[in-house]
C-alpha positions, 0 to 999 in steps of 0.5 A, a space after each residue: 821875194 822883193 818885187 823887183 826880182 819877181 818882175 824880172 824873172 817872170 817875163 815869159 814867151 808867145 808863140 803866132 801860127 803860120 799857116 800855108 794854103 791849105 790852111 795847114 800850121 806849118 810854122 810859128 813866130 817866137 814872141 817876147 813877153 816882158 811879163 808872163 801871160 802880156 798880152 802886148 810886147 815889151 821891149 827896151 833892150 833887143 838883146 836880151 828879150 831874144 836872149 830870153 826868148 830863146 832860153 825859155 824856148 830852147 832850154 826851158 821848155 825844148 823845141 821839139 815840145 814847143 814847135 815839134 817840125 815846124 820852123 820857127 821865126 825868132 826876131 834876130 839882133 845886130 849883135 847876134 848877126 854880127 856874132 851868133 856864137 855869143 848865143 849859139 842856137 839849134 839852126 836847122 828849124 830857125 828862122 832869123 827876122 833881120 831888122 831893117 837898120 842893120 841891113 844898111 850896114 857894109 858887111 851884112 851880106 857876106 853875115 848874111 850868107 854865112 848864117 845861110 852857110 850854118 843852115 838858118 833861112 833869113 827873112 826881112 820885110 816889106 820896111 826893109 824893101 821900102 828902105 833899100 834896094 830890091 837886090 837884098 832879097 838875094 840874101 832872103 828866104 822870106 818876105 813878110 808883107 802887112 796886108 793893110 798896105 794899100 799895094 799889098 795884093 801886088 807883090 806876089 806878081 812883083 816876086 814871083 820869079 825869086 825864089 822867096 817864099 811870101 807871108 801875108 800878115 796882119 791877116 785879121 779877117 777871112 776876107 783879107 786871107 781869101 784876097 792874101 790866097 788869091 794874089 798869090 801869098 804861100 804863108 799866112 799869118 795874123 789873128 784870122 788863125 789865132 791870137 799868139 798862144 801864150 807858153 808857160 814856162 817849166 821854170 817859174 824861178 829862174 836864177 843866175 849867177 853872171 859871175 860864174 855864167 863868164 866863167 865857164 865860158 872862160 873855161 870852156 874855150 881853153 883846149 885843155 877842160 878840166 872835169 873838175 874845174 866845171 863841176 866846181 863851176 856849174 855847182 855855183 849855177 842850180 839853174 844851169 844844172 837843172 837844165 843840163 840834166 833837162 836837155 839829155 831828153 831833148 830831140 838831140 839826145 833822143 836816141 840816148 837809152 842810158 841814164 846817168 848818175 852824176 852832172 859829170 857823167 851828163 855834162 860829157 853827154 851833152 858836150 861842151 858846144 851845147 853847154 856853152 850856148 847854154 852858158 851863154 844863153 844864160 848870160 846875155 838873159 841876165 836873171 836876177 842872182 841867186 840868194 847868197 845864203 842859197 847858192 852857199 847852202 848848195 856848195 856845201 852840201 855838194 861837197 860835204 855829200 862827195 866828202 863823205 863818200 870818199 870814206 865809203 866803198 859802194 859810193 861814188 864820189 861824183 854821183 855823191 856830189 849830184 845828190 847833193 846839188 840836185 837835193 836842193 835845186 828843187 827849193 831854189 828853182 820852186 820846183 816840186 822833187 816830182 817834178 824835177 826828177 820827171 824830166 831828167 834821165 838819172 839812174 834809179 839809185 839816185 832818184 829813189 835816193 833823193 825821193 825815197 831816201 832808198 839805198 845807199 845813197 838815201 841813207 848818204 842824204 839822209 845822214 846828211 840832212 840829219 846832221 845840218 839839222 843837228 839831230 844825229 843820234 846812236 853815232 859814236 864819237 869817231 864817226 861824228 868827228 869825220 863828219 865835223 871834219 868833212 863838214 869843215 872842209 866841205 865849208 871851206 872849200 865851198 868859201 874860196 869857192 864863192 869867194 873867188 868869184 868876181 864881185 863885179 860884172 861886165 854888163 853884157 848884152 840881152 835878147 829879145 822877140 815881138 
């Protein structure tokens, strides 16, 4: 892999405690790393740092994992406070940390006020106070104050009849968190508790595909969805794939006692709201593309897999055509079959099928991978020369596939965190 593309896909994301009087974890701060395992920040583009940052910790590794009840603050961007449905987030734990600079603009408190409506709490800091009026806490639900400020014991007194909860931070010591507690801070933060916790990512290969993340959207705000035409599309995308699969077992679907067998079948669980934070989660965290000759080798086999199921009574041809993108997602995505399957609620058939090669599925895959590799024997002529046609036609349609995709993107803004 060049190293360029290394680089860009390995950045990853660190969590800082909070803690509450009685020294209890009650939250956490969403930190960006432009590197996996950095111990600093590193950002040029907001944008796509928190972009990043919540698609690692929303869709990669979930938030009832990451944070289970607690709240999470996460730095919030110009772009998204004008806008959030460009990257639609889980609202009921969040946090949005509001930059000084964007607080000057004209519209910010009624954008304020309806991220409040959606049922994310605001917070701004001691910065945003030196720069603008005391009446913009009207809009907050938190202040966070640097305790190294030479009047930082005063402001609990200055606050205290504003219903605003008050973070000390910068806490680095047990005398400033005795100090922070006596003045009348309810929250704390700083490296007295911990140093930011750094969260390994599930996914260590992250790919994209920008073209067909504008796509789908496209699609997914028509009135009239076609099935069809987002199977077509989420194919192109491995990574979108695995992580669909993956969010049927988030806290959303935690209720959900049934497996699926087919991206169809769990496309309709998830629902097309979460697919399209998803989508445009993806988007604005512009990972690096997927190697041509990969993303070809997936369609085809997809295709070629649903191709021949047409021909067979006891398989179906959507749960065929999920055989055969999962069979090679776990190459792409560098991740173990084990793995993968582990985290996703597929029927049985289909996990012995891609493990074991059980069934009639197993024996679909199989013919499959024999035949990709040439070396398919005791076949009459008749039943090789379907599997020459549908072959063709699973190349053929898997070309005009790619091939419609446009060949140049838009760019797109990109997300970020401390």
């Amino acid at each position: 892999m060049p190293e360029k593309m290394a680089l860009s896909t390995s950045y990853g994301i660190a969590l800082q405690p909070i803690c509450n009087a009685q020294f209890v974890h009650v939250a956490d701060e969403l930190l960006y790393r432009a590197r996996s395992g950095a111990d600093s920040v590193q950002i040029d583009d907001p944008l796509l740092a928190t972009a990043r940052a919540c698609t690692t910790a929303f869709y990669e590794v979930g938030l009832r994992s990451l944070v289970g009840e607690r709240r999470l603050f996460f730095n919030a961007t110009a772009e998204w406070v004008k806008n959030p449905n460009i990257m639609p987030l889980p609202n009921a734990q969040l946090v949005a940390e509001v930059p000084a600079t964007l607080l000057a603009e004209p519209d910010i408190r009624q954008q304020l006020a309806e991220l409040r409506e959606q049922g994310y709490r605001i917070c701004v800091d001691d910065a945003t106070l030196d720069a603008h009026a005391d009446d913009i806490l009207e809009m907050a639900d938190f202040l966070k104050v640097d305790v190294r400020r030479r009047d930082a014991w005063s402001w609990p007194m200055r606050y205290q009849h504003q219903a605003l909860t008050l973070i000390a931070t910068f806490v680095e010591n047990r005398d400033q968190l005795a100090h922070a507690k006596e003045s009348g801070y309810a929250l704390f933060q700083g490296f007295v508790f911990a140093p930011p916790n750094h969260i390994q990512s599930p996914n260590k290969h992250r790919s994209s595909n920008s073209a067909v993340e504008m796509q789908l959207l496209a699609e997914l705000a028509l009135n009239d969805l076609s099935p069809e035409r987002l199977e077509s599309l989420l194919v192109q995308h491995p990574h979108l794939c695995q992580l669909i699969f993956k969010q049927l077992n988030s806290a959303a679907h935690a209720n959900l006692v049934r497996t699926v067998s087919s991206l169809r079948e769990a496309v309709q669980l998830l629902g097309t709201r979460r697919l399209t934070a998803l989508a445009a989660a993806l988007s604005l965290s512009r990972n690096d593309p997927v190697q041509a000759v990969q993303l070809r080798a997936v369609v085809i086999r997809a295709a070629l897999c649903r191709n021949i199921a047409s021909h067979l009574k006891d398989v179906n041809e959507s749960t065929a055509f999920t055989l055969g993108l999962l069979s090679l997602i776990g190459q792409i995505e560098g991740e173990p079959m084990e793995s993968l399957l582990a985290s996703v609620p597929l029927e049985d058939g289909v996990k012995k099928a891609l493990l074991h090669r059980e069934g009639g599925l197993g024996r679909l895959l199989n013919l499959v991978e024999r035949f990709e590799n040439g070396v398919l024997t005791q076949v009459s002529a008749g039943v090789l020369g379907f599997l020459n046609d549908d072959y063709l036609k699973a190349v053929a349609w898997a070309d005009a596939l790619i091939n419609a995709a446009p060949t140049t993107n838009k760019p797109h803004g990109n997300n970020a965190n401390r």
